[in-house]
VOGU-3710 file (C-alpha; in Angstrom, 3 decimals, decimal comma):
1> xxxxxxxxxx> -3,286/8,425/24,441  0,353/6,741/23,902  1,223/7,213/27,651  -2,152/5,765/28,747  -1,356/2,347/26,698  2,305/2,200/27,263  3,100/0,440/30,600  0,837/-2,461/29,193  1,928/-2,712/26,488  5,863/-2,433/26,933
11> xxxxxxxxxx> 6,567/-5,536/28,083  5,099/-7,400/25,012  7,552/-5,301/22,811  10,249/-6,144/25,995  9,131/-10,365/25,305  9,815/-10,411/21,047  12,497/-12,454/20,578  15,082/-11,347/17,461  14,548/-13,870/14,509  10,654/-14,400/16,249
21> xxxxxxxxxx> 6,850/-13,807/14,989  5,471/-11,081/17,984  4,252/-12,168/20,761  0,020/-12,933/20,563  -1,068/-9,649/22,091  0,570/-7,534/19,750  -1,849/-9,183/16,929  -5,146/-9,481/19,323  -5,470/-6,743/21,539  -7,713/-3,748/21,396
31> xxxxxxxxxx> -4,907/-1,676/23,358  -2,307/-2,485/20,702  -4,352/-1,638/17,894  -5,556/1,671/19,218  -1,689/2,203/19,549  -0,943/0,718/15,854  -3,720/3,203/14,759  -1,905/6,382/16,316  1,753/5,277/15,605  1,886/3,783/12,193
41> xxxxxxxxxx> -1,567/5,146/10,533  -1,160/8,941/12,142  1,988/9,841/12,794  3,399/8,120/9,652  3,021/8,036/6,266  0,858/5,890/4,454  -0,458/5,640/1,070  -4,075/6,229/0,614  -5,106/5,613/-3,077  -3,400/6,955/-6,461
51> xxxxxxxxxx> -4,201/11,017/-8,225  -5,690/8,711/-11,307  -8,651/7,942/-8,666  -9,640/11,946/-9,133  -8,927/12,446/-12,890  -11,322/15,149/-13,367  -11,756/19,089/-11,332  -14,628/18,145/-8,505  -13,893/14,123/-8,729  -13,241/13,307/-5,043
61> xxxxxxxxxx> -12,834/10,522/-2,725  -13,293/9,514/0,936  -10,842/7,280/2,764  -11,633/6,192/6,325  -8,296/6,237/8,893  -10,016/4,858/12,070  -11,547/7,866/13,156  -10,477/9,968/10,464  -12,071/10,557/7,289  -9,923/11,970/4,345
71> xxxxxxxxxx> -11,187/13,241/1,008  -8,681/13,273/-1,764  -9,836/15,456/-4,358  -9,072/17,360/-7,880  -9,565/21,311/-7,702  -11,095/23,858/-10,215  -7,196/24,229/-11,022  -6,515/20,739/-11,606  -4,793/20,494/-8,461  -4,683/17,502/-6,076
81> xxxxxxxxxx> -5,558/18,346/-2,383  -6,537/16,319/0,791  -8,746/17,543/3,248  -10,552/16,275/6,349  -13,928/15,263/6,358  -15,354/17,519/9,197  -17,319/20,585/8,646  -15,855/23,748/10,458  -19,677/24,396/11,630  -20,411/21,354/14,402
91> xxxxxxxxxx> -18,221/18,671/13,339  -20,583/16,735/10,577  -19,084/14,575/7,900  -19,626/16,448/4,028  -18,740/13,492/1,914  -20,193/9,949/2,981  -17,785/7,118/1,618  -16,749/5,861/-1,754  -16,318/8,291/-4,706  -18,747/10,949/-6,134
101> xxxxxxxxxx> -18,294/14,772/-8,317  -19,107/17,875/-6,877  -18,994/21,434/-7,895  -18,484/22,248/-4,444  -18,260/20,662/-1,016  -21,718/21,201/1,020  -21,633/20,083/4,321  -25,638/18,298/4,254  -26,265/19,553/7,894  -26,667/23,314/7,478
111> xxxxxxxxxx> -25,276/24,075/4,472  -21,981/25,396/4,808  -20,621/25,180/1,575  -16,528/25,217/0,442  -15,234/25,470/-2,741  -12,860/22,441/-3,618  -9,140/24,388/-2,503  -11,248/23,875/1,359  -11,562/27,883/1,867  -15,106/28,201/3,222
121> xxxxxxxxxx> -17,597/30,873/0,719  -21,109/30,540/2,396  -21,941/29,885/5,981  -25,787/30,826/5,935  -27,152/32,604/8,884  -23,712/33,521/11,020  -23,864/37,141/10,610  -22,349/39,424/8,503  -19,449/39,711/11,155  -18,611/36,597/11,000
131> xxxxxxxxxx> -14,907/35,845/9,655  -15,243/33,235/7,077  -11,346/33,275/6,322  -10,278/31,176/9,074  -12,569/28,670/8,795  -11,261/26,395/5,546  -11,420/22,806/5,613  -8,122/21,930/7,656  -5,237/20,205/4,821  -3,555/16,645/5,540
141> xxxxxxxxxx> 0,452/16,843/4,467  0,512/14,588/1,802  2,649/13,909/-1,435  2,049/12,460/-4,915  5,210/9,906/-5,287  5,072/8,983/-8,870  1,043/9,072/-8,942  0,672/7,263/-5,470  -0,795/9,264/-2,784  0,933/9,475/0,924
151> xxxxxxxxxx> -0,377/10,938/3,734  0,548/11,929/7,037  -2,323/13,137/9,710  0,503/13,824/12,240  1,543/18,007/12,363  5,366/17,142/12,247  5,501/13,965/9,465  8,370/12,211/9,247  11,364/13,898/7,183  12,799/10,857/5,299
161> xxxxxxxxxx> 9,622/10,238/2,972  12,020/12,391/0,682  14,460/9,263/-0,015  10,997/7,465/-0,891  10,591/10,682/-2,940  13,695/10,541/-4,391  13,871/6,656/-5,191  10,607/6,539/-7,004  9,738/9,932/-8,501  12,744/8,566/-11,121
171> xxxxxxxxxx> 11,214/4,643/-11,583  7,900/5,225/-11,777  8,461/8,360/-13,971  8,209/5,794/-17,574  4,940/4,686/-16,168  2,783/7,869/-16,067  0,806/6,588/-13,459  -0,386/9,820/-12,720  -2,487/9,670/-15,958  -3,333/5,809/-15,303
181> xxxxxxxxxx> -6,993/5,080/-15,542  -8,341/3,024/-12,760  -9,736/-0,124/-15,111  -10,869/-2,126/-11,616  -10,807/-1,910/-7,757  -11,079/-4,777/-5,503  -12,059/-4,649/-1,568  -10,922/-7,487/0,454  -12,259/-7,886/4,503  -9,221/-10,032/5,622
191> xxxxxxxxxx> -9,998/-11,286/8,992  -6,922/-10,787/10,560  -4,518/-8,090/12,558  -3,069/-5,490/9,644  0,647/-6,805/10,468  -0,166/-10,530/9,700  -1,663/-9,272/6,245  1,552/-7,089/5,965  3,451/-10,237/7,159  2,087/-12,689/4,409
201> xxxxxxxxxx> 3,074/-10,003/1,225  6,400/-9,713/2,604  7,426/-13,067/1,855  6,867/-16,038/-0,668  7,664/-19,192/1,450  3,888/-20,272/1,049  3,391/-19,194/-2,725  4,064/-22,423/-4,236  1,232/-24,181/-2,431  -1,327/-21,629/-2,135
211> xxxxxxxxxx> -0,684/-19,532/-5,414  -1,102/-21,497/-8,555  -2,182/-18,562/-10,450  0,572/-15,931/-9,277  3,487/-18,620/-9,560  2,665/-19,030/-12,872  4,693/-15,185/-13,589  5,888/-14,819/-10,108  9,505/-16,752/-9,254  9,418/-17,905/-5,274
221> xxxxxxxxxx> 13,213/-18,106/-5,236  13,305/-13,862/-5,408  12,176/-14,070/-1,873  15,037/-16,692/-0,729  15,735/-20,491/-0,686  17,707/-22,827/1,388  20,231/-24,758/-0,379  20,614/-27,247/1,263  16,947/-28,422/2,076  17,003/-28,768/-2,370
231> xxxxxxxxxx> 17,694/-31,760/-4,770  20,591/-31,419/-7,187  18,392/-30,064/-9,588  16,346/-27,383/-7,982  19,596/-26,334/-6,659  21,100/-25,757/-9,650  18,020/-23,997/-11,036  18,108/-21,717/-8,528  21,388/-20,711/-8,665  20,677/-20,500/-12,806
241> xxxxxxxxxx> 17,761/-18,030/-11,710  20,325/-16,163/-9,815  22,840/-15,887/-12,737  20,152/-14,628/-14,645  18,868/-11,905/-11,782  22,296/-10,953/-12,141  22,777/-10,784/-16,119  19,198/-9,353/-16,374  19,703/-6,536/-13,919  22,843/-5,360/-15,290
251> xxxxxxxxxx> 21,262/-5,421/-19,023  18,305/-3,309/-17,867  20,469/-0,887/-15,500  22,536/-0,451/-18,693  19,496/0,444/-20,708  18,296/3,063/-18,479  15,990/0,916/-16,215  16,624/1,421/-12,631  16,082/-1,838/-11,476  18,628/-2,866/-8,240
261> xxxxxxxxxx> 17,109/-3,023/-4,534  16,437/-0,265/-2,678  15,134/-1,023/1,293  15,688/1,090/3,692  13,759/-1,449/5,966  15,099/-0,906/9,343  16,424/2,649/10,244  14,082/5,433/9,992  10,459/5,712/9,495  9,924/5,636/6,420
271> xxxxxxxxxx> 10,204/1,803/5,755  10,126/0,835/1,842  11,813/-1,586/-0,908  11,583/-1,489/-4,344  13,400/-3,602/-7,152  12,792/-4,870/-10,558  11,588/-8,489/-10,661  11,907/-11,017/-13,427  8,742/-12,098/-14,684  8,746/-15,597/-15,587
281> xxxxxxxxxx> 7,284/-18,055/-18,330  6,622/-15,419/-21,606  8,239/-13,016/-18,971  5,734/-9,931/-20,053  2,938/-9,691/-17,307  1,310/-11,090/-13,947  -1,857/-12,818/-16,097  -2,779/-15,955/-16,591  -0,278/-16,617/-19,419  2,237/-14,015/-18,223
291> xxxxxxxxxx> 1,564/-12,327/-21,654  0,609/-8,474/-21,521  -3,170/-8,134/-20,902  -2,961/-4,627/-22,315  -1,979/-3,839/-26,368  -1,724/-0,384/-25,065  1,394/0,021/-22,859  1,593/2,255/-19,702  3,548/5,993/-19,893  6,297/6,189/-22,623
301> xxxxxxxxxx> 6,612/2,364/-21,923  7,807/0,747/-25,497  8,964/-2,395/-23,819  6,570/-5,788/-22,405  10,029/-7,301/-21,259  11,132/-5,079/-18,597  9,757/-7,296/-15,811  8,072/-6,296/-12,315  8,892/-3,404/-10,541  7,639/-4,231/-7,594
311> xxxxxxxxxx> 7,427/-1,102/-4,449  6,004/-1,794/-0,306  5,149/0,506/2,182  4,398/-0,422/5,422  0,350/-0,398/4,275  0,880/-1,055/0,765  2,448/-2,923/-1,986  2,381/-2,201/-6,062  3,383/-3,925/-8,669  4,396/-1,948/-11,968
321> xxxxxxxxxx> 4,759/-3,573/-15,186  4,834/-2,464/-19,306  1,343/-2,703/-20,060  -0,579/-2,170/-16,896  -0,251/-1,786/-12,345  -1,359/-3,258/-9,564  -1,908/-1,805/-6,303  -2,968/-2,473/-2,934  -3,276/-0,611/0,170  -4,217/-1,984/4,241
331> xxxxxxxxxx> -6,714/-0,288/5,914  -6,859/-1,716/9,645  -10,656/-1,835/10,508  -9,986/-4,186/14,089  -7,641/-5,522/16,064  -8,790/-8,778/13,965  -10,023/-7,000/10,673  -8,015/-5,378/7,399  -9,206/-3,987/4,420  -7,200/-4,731/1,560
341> xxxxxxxxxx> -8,087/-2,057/-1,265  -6,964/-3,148/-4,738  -6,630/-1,115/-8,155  -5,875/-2,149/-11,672  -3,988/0,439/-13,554  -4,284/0,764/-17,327  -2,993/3,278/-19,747  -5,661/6,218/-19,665  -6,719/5,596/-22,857  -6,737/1,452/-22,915
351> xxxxxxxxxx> -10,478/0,893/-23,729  -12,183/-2,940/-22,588  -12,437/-5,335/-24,775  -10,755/-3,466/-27,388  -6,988/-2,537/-25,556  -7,260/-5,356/-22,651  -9,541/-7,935/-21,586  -10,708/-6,987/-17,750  -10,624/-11,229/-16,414  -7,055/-11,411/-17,861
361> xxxxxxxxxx> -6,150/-8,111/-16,310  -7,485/-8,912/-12,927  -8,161/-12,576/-12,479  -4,620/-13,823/-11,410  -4,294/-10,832/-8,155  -8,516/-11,420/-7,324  -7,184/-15,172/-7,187  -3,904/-14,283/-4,757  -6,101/-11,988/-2,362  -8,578/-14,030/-2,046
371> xxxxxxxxxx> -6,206/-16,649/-0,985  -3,979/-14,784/0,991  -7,708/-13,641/2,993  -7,729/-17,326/4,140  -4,246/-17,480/5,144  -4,400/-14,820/7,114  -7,397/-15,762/8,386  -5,670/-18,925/9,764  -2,881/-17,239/11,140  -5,221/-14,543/13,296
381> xxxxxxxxxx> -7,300/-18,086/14,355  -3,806/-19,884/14,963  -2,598/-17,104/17,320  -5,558/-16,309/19,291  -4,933/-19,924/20,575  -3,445/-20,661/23,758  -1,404/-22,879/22,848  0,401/-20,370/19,988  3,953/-19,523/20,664  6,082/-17,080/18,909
391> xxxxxxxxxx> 8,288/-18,599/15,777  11,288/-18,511/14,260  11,155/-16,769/10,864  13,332/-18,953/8,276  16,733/-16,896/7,797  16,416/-18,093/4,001  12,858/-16,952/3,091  11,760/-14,877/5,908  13,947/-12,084/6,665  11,938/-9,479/5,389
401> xxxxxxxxxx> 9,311/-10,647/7,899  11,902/-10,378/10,496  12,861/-6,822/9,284  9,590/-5,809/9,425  8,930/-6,981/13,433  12,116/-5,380/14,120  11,404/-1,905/12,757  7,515/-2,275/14,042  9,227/-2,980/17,969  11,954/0,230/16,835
411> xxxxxxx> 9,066/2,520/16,039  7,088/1,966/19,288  9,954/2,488/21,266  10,647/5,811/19,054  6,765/7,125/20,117  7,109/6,153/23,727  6,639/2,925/24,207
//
């Protein structure tokens, strides 16, 4: 499939300019996102949901890759395993979408029934010399990272998840998100290619006008600033904020928090940051207050001041603080449509209106989706135009943008392109 959409597509990776938004047809056409789907949702890894979404033997959940269906489930054993959705009979789907229980997995066509490790016990009417044993539901490669489920459909994944592995295994460790408790899940229908919606979490250039809510615990200046386009003042608060990115850092590296930048953004597949943020005003949360919304703290977690560690993936982005997570993963649906699937993470035994109040949990990231829906929205509308013309990213507040249309050219021209 690569070969049949390379010599069209080629010369729009050939036309990006360094420092520039992609050319329009990498965002708009059907060819490119077939080619999106098989490079960067098959053949890498990408996070599909969290073990606290199965927290129970036989809980189990479907998640739709283009044409593949996954089901992430919890074994007899306690065990987390992901399987395809395809019977080993004709081909039909067992498990329809969204979550359910089951003892066992029965495939509704003709009853071939699995037990939940995927080996295959009862295939009615095939004969008694008929092999059962090679007929289990077929495994995806995957890994639990610190609670977060990645996949990889492709037969030879890419190597260098383990520096992922290795990275956050040790900073999400205090967290125990792998006995969270799902308190709420979002799903957003962005109208707009994947990489825009990628695009607008990697940088914060538009937060101050579009997200009242978020900026209210969220500092802008993390994501970069030109000096010289600010007044005396915000230019010495910002390089204040920096002094105290600096001091802060060192005081919770010194305590035991690993907290200092990680991103290996550019070489490799495997594309990924991860740093502590400050959390500012009362410095404890991303609510409406920036006070914890949960009394009852995540993991071994004793602290509310030990700010945002914030993780991306090229389809996801998280957000880890004392008392509870947030995370969101991009599902591409369209060349012009994204799913954007988001959880709120409590401590598995935070109860609702007792522990945490579920509008100050959620109400500040259901605000920032929803808004970031419409800007993406605009952007998709803005580049179908004729009249659009690749940018210039700001070198101040939009390298990571840059970064990321640099390694998306690199890893088309890795698969053939």
């Amino acid at each position: 499939m690569l070969q049949t959409f390379s010599s069209s597509i080629s010369p729009l990776l050939d036309a990006r300019a360094d420092g520039h938004s992609l050319p329009a047809g990498l965002y708009t056409r059907s060819d490119v996102f077939e080619a999106d789907l098989e490079v960067f949702f098959r053949r890498h890894w990408i996070c599909i949901g969290l073990e606290c979404d199965v927290p129970e033997p036989g809980d189990a959940t479907v998640v739709d890759i283009g044409n593949s269906s996954l089901i992430l489930l919890r074994d007899d054993d306690g065990e987390i395993r992901v399987v395809h959705n395809v019977c080993r009979h004709r081909g039909a789907r067992l498990l329809d979408a969204g979550t359910t229980v089951v003892s066992k997995l029965v495939c509704p066509y003709h009853q071939w029934t699995y037990e939940l490790s995927g080996e295959l016990s009862h295939a009615p009417h095939m004969g008694a010399d008929f092999d059962k044993s090679c007929k289990s539901l077929k495994p995806i490669n995957f890994k639990s990272i610190g609670g977060l489920i990645y996949v990889c459909l492709s037969d030879n994944p890419p190597e260098d998840i383990a520096r992922l592995e290795e990275v956050m295994e040790k900073r999400l460790a205090p967290y125990d998100i792998r006995n969270a408790k799902v308190a709420f899940q979002s799903d957003v229908i962005e109208k707009g290619n994947w990489k825009l919606t990628i695009e607008n979490n990697r940088e914060c250039y538009h937060c101050s006008a579009n997200h009242p809510e978020l900026c209210v615990s969220f500092v802008d200046l993390d994501f970069g600033f030109d000096p010289e386009g600010l007044s005396p003042e915000d230019r010495e608060e910002a390089e204040l904020h920096q002094s105290l990115y600096q001091e802060r850092t060192a005081a919770w590296e010194a305590a035991g928090h690993l907290s200092s930048a990680v991103e290996p953004v550019l070489d490799g597949a495997t594309n990924f940051r991860t740093q502590r943020l400050i959390i500012a005003g009362a410095g404890e949360s991303q609510t409406p207050d920036a006070t914890a919304a949960s009394a009852k703290l995540l993991g071994s977690i004793t602290r509310k001041d030990l700010g945002d560690t914030h993780l991306w993936g090229h389809n996801s982005w998280n957000h880890f603080m004392g008392d509870h997570a947030v995370t969101s993963i991009v599902i591409p649906l369209s060349a012009d449509t994204t799913l954007v699937r988001t959880k709120w993470l409590v401590h598995k035994d935070a109860v609702e209106g007792v522990d945490y109040d579920l509008d100050k949990l959620t109400s500040v990231w259901l605000a920032t989706t929803d808004q970031d829906a419409e800007l993406v929205a605009r952007s998709h509308a803005g580049i179908q135009d004729p009249a659009y013309e690749p940018g210039a990213y700001s070198r101040f507040t939009e390298g990571h943008l840059d970064d990321f249309a640099t390694w998306y050219i690199n890893r088309m021209r890795a698969h053939g392109f």
